[in-house]
C-alpha positions in Angstrom: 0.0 0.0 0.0 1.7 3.2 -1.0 0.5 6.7 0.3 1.5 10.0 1.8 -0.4 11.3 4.7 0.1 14.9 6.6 0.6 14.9 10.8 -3.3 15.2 12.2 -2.3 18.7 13.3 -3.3 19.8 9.6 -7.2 19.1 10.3 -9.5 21.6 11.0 -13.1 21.7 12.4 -16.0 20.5 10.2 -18.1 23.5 8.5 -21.6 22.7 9.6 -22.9 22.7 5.4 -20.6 20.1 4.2 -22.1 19.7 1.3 -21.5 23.5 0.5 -17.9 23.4 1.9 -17.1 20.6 -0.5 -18.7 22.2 -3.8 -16.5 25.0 -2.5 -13.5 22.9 -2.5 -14.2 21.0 -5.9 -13.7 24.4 -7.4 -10.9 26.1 -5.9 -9.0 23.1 -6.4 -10.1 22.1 -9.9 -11.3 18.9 -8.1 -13.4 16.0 -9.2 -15.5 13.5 -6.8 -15.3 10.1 -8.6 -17.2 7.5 -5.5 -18.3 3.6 -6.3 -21.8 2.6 -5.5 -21.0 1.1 -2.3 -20.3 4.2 -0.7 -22.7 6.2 1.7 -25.7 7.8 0.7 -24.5 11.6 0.9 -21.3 10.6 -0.8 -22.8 9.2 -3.5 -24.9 12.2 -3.6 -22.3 14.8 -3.5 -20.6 13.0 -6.3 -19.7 14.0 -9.4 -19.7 10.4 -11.1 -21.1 7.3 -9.6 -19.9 3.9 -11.0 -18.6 0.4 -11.1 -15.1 -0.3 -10.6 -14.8 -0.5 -14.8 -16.9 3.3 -15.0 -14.2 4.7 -12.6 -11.3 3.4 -14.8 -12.9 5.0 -17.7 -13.7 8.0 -15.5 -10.3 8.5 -14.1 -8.3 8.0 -17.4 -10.7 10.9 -19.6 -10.8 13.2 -16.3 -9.4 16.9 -16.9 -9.0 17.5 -13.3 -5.9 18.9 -11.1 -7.5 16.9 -8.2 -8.7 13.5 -8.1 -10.8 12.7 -4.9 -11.5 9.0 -4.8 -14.9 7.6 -2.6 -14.1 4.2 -3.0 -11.2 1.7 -1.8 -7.1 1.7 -1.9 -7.0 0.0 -5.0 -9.4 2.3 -6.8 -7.4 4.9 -5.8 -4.1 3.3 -6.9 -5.7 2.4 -10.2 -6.6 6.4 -10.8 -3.1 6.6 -9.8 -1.4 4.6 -12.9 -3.6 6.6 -15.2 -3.1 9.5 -14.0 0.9 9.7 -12.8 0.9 13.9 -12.8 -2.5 14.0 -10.4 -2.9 14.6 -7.1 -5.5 11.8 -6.1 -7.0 11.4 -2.3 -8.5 8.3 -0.8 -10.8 10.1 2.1 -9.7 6.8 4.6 -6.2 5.4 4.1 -7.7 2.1 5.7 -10.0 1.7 3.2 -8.9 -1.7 1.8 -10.7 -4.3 0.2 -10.7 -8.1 1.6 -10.2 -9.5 -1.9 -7.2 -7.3 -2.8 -5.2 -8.8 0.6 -6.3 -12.6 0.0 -3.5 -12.0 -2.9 -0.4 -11.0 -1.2 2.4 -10.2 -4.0 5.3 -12.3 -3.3 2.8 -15.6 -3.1 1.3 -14.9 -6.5 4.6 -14.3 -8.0 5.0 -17.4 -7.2 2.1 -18.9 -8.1 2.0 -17.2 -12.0 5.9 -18.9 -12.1 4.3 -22.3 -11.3 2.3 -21.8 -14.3 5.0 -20.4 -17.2 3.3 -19.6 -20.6 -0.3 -18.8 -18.8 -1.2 -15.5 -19.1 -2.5 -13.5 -16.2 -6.0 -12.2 -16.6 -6.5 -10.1 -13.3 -9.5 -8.2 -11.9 -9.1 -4.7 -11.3 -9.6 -5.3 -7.3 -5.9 -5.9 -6.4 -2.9 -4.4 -5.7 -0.8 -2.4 -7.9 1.9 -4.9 -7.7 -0.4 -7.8 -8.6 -1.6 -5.6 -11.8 2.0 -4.9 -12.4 2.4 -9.4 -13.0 -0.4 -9.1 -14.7 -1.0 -8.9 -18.7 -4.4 -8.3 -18.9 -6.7 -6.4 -16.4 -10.7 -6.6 -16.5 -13.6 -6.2 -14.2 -16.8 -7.8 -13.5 -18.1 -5.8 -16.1 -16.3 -6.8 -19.3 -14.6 -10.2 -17.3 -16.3 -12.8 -19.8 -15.9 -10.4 -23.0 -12.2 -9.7 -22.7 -11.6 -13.9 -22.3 -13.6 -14.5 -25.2 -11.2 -12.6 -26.9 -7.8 -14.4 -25.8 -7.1 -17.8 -28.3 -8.3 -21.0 -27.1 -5.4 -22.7 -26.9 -3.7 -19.6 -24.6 -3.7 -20.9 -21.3 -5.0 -18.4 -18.6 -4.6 -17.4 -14.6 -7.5 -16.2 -13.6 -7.2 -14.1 -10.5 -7.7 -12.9 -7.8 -11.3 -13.7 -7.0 -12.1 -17.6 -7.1 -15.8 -17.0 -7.8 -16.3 -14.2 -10.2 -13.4 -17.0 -12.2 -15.6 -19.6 -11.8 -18.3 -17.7 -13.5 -16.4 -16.8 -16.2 -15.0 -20.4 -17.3 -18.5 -21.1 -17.3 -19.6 -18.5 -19.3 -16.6 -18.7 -21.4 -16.1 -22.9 -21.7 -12.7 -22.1 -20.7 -10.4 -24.1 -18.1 -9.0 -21.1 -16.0 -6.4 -21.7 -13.4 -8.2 -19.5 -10.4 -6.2 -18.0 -7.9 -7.9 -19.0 -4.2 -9.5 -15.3 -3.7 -12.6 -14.0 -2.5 -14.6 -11.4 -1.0 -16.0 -11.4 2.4 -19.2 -9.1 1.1 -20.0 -11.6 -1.1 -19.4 -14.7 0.4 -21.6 -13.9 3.1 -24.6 -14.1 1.8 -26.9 -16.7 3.1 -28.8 -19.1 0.5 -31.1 -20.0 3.0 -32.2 -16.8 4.1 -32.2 -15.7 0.7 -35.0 -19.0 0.0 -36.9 -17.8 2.6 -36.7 -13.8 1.8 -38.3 -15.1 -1.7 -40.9 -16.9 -0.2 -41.9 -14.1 1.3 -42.2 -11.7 -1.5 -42.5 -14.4 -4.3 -43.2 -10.9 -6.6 -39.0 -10.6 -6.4 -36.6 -11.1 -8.6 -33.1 -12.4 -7.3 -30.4 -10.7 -8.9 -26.8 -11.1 -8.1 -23.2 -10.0 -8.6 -21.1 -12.8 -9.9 -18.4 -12.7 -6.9 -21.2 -14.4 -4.7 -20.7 -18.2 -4.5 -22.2 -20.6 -6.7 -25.3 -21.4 -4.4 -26.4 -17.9 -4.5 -25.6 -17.4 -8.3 -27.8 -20.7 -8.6 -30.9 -18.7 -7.4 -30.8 -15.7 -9.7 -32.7 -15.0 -12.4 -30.0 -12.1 -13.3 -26.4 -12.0 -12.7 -24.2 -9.3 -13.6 -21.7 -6.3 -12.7 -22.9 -3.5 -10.0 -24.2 -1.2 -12.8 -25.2 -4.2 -15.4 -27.4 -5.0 -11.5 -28.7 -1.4 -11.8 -30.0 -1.3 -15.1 -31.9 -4.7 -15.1 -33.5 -3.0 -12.4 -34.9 -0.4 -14.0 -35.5 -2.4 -17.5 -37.3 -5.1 -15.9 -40.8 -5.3 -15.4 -40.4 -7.4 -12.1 -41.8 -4.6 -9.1 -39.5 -5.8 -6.3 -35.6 -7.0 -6.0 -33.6 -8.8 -3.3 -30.4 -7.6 -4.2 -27.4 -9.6 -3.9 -24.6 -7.4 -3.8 -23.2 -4.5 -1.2 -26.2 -2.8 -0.9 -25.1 0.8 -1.1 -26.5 0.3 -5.0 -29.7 0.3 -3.3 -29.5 4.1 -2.8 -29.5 4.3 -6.3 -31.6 2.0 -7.9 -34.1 3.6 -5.6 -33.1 6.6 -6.8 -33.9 5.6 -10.9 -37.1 3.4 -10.2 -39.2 4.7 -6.8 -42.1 2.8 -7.3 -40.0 -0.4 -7.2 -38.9 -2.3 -3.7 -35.5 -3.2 -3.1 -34.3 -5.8 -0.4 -31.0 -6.5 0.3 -30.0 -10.0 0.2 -29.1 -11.1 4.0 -25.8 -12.5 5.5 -25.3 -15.7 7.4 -25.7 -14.4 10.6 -27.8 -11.3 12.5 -25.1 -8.3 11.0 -24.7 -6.6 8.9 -22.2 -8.7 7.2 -23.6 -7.8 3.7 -21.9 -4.3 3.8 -18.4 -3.8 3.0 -16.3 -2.6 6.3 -13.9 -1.2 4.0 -16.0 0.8 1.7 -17.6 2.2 5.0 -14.9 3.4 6.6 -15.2 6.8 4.1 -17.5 9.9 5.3 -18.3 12.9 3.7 -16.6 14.3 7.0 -13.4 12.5 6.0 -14.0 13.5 2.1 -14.0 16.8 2.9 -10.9 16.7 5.3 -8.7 15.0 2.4 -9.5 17.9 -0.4 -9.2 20.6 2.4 -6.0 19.3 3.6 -4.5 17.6 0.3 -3.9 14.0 2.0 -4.2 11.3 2.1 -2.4 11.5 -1.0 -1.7 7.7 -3.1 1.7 7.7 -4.3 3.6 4.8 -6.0 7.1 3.9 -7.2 7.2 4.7 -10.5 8.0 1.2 -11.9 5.2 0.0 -10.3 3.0 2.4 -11.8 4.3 1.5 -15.7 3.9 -1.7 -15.0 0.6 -2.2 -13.9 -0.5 0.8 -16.5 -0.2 -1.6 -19.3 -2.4 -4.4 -18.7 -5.3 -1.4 -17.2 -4.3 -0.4 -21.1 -5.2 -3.5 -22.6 -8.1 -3.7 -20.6 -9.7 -0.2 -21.7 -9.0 -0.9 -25.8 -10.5 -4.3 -25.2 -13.8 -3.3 -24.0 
């Protein structure tokens, strides 16, 4: 994890219109808000592009801002980062890490990828910098089955670092992948029992799921796709309630583009709340506003690094 962060002596009070201090701050510093849909509500809200982990790619690499603020995780951050070497981009929380990104430690995959000489390494975009940088091909939930459908068959592959969304995509693909043992604790969480019985009781909705959830749960959909592929059958179909399998700060805006339908998120194993992502959470538009006011936390990276990983993030964004 690479980052720059000032002594706490820097902070200052909270204005009490944060939302006004913020607007404020977007334009003295020629600043954009980029946040994923699992952040907060007012986050979302304050926003000036709301996406999937593929839309913020897209977003950061077009963007003509001095100032990158990013609402989302470390690795988001790292990839605005690569594609944007002569930005200053801010993560609000430095902690903000993702589960799936850490199940994939560096020196272990290195490793792993030299077990398996002449595979190439198809990685999705939630990992590390370094684990993009050993990788030759980047994609994300969004374009995952489109971008192997486009590699030869006889090309061996390494799927990593997420065991479940690879899974999906040899089956959608009819390719053997080798899968790197990753996963996400969001979305691994999720109950198929509870998720039985929350159809039984509103047999009206439809179960639709992100493909990092686990077989049993992908078994029960009658839609699976990406966070924002999730958002638009939403609002295409005709079906008048969801249970939404997936972290639900979507919710906030699939409410948002169809009020007259319900939305219920799917439910964890246990009585928590299990189903939203600790790391994801951990920004707050108190935080947000602390990073632009203050300039850190700033994401930095060795320059190696960054060339590195940029190329596969490259291949990624003229593939799709």
């Amino acid at each position: 994890m690479f980052a720059t962060a000032q002594p706490i002596s820097k902070i200052n009070s909270i204005p009490n219109d944060l939302f006004a201090a913020i607007r404020k701050l977007k334009k003295d510093l020629n600043a954009v808000i980029i946040a994923h849909y699992y952040q907060d509500s007012d986050i979302q809200d304050i926003a000036d592009y709301i996406g999937d982990s593929l839309g913020l790619s897209q977003k950061a690499a077009n963007t003509n801002a001095d100032v990158i603020v990013f609402a989302g995780v470390h690795f988001m951050a790292e990839t605005a980062k690569i594609l944007n070497p002569d930005k200053i981009v801010l993560l609000p929380d430095l902690n903000a890490g993702c589960s799936l990104a850490d199940s994939c430690p560096p020196k272990e995959f290195k490793a792993f990828k030299e077990a398996h000489p002449n595979h190439i390494v198809v990685s999705y975009i939630n990992c590390s910098a370094e684990i993009k940088a050993m990788s030759d091909i980047i994609c994300t939930s969004s374009n995952a089955v489109k971008i192997v459908n486009q590699i030869p068959q006889d090309q061996p592959i390494i799927f990593a670092p997420d065991r479940n969304l690879g899974r999906y995509v040899a089956e959608q693909t009819n390719r053997d992948l080798v899968l790197w043992q990753g996963s996400c604790i969001v979305h691994e969480t999720f109950s198929e029992k509870k998720i039985i019985q929350l159809q039984i009781q509103h047999p009206e909705a439809e179960i639709i799921a992100h493909p990092e959830c686990e077989p049993a749960v992908l078994n029960h959909a009658k839609y699976i796709g990406s966070t924002t592929a999730l958002l638009k059958y939403s609002q295409n179909s005709n079906s008048p309630a969801f249970i939404v399998a997936t972290e639900p700060g979507i919710i906030h805006q699939m409410e948002k583009a169809a009020p007259d339908k319900k939305f219920i998120p799917a439910p964890a194993m246990n009585n928590c709340a299990c189903n939203e992502c600790p790391h994801m959470r951990l920004n707050t538009l108190e935080k947000l506003y602390l990073a632009m006011k203050n300039k850190t936390p700033e994401i930095t990276l060795p320059e190696d690094i960054r060339i590195a990983a940029l190329k596969p993030i490259q291949r990624m964004l003229e593939m799709s």
